[in-house]
N, C-alpha and C positions, 0 to 999 in steps of 0.2 A: 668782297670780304673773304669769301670761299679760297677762289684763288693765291690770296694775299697770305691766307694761314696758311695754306698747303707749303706752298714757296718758302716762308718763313720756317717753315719745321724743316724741310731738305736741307734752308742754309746751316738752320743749328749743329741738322746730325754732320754736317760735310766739315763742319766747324770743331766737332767737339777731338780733343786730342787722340793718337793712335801709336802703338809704337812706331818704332820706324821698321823692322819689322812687316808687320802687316802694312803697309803704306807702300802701293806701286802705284807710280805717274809717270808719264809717257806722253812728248810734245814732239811733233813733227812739223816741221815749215818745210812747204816747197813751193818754188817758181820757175814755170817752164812758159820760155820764150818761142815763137817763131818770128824774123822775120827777114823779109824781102825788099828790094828797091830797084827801078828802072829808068832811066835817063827818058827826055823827051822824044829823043831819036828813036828811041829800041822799037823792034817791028817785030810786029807778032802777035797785039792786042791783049799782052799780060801787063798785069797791075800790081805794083807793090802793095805790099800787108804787113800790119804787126801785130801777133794774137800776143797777150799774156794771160797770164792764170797764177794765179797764187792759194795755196793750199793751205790750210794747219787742220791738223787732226791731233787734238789735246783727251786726256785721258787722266783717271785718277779712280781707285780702288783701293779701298780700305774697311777691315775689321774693325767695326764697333764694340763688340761684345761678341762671345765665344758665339752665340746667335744670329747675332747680325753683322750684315754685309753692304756696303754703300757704294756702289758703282757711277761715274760719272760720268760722259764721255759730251765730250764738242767738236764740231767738226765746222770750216768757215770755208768759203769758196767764191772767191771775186777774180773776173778775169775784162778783159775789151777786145774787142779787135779798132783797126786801126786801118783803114784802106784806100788808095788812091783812086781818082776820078778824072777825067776829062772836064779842065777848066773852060769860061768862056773863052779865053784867050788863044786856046788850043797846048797851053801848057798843063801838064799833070797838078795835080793838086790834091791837098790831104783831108780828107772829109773829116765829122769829127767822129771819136770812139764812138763804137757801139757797146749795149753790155755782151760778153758771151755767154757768162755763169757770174751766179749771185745765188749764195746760200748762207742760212746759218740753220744750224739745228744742234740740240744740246735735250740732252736725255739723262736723268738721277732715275736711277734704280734702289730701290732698298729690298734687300732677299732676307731671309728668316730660314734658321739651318733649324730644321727640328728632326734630322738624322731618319726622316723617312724618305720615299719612294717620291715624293714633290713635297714643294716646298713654297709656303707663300710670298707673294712681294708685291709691293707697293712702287707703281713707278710716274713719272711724270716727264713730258716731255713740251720741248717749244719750235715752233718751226718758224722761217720769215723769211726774210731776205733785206740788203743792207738799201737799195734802192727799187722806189715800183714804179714803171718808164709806163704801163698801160695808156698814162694818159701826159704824154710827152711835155706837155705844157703847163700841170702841177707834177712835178716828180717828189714822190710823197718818201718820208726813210720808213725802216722797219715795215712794211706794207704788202699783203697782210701777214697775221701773227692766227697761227693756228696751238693751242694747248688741250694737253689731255691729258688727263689723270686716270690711272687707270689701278685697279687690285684685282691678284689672282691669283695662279698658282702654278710654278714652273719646275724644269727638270733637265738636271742633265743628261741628255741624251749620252755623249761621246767626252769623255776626257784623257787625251793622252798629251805625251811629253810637248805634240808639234800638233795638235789639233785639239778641239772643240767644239761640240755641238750643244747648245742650250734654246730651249725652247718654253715658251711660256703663253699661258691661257686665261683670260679676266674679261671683267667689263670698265669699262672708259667711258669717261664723262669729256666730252670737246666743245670746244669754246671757237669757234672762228671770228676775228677778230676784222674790220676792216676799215680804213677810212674811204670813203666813197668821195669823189670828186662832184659836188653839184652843182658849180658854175664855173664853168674855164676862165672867163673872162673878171670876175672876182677872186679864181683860186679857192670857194667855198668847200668845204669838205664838212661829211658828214658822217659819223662812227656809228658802225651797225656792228649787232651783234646777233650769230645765228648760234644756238646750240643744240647739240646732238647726242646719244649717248648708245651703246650696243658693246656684241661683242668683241675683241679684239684679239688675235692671235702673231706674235711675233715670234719670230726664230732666228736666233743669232749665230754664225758658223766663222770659225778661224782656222786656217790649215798655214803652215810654215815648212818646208820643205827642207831648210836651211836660211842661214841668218840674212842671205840676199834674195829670197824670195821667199814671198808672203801672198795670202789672199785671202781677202776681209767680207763677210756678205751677211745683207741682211734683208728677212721676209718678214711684210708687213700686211697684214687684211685684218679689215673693218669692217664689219655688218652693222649696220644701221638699224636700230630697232622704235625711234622717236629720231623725232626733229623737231624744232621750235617753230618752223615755217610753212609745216606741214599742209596746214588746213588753208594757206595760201597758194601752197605749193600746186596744190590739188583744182585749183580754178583754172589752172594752163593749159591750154590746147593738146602742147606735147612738152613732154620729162616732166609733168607734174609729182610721178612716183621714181623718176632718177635714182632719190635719195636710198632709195630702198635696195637699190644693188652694189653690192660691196666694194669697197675699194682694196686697189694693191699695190705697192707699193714693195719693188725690187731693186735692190744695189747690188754692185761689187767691186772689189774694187783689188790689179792685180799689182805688186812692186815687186818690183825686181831691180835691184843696185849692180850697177855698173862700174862703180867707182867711190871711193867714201865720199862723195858730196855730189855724185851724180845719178841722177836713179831715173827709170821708165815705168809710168805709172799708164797702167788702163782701165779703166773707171766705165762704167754701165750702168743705165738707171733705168728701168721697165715702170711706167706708170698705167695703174687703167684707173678713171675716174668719170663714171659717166654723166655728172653736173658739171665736169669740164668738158670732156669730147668723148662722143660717142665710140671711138676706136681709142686702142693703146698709145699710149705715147713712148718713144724710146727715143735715149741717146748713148755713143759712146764719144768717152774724152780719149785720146793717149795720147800722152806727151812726153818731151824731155826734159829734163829741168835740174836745175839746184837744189839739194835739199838739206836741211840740216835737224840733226836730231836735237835737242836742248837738255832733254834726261831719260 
């Protein structure tokens, strides 16, 4: 029910009229291909592949009142590869997709101008993914769904004509959401729910150098100060106190257009989460691709 009013207040305010004026949205689509193919003949033990990746980064900011401010942002990312194998027959053959990337996340921000030195704001976010392959044989959608609600008080650091630094400080309330798989052979699944709540610190930075290159970043840490599983947590041999050390969570992400419909994007994502793995996680994407702005 929590959840359900919060959600329902965002849509009103995102709902309620603005001039147009005050009213900036911003939607980006992109799909960046690669791929390759080999005859049965070819010598040399290379295999054809087809990666894709399709992007949108959707956006929308608007004045409510001389006071408030409504920021929106969504971002989605589904991509496969696609790669050939050594059949029984001794002909080439195409396995089926794999996932590469699967994301969605979607962030409402609401700021409060009260024309001092910080400024408070109320924010809520969702995170998931469109498919969860963990257990190949129930492939579960949306799976799992992490939310957080968080209030606090933020500032901008840096404002100019081609950059931005904005940084904000609260506590957040998290909701981890999951369907659990508990019989393969039935396809049973069972919905658990862990919650967590501490500090939270994010910081958001835009730099633009010119209108064909941009570069977008964003820092996230979590201090954990409760958990709902705690006192469970705490009977395990080892990581019973995991929970207790912070998480991070780093982006970026660089574009640079080559052409009006063609652009090279390189993307970076630093994770440390030590109830997932005890070391950092990182990846980078860069590609080339199609992209289209829509406003």
């Amino acid at each position: 029910m929590k959840m359900f009013s919060l959600g329902a207040l965002l849509l009103l305010l995102f709902a309620l009229p603005a001039q147009a004026s005050d009213c900036e949205r911003t939607a980006d689509l992109g799909l960046s291909m690669n791929q390759s193919a080999y005859s049965d003949s070819w010598a040399g033990g290379e295999y054809g592949s087809i990666n894709w990746t399709f992007n949108a980064n959707l956006a929308s900011k608007r004045s409510l009142s001389e006071r408030f401010r409504l920021e929106n942002a969504l971002k989605l990312a589904y991509g496969q590869n696609h790669g050939q194998y050594d059949g029984e027959d001794g002909a080439r053959a195409w396995a089926s997709p794999e996932k590469s990337s699967d994301r969605i996340y979607f962030e409402s921000l609401l700021k409060m101008t009260l024309g001092k030195a910080i400024d408070p704001y109320f924010a809520l976010t969702a995170e998931s993914q469109f498919y969860d392959l963990s257990v190949p044989e129930v492939p579960r959608y949306g799976n799992p769904i992490l939310l957080s609600e968080s209030v606090g008080i933020g500032r901008t650091l840096m404002e100019k004509e081609n950059a931005k630094l904005f940084t904000r400080l609260g506590f957040a309330l998290r909701q981890h959401l999951s369907n659990d798989v508990v019989d393969v052979a039935t396809e049973e699944t069972e919905r658990n729910t862990i919650n967590d709540g501490g500090i939270e610190w994010v910081t958001d930075y835009e730099q633009s150098w010119n209108e064909e290159l941009k570069f977008v970043s964003k820092l996230r840490v979590f201090q954990a100060v409760f958990n709902s599983e705690s006192e469970d947590l705490e009977e395990l041999p080892v990581g019973g106190d995991y929970w207790k050390t912070a998480d991070i969570a780093w982006e970026g992400t660089l574009t640079a257009s080559v052409a009006k419909y063609v652009q090279v994007n390189l993307f970076f994502e630093l994770l440390y989460d030590k109830e997932v793995d005890l070391r950092g996680r990182f990846r980078e994407v860069m590609g080339l691709g199609l992209t289209y702005q829509v406003f």
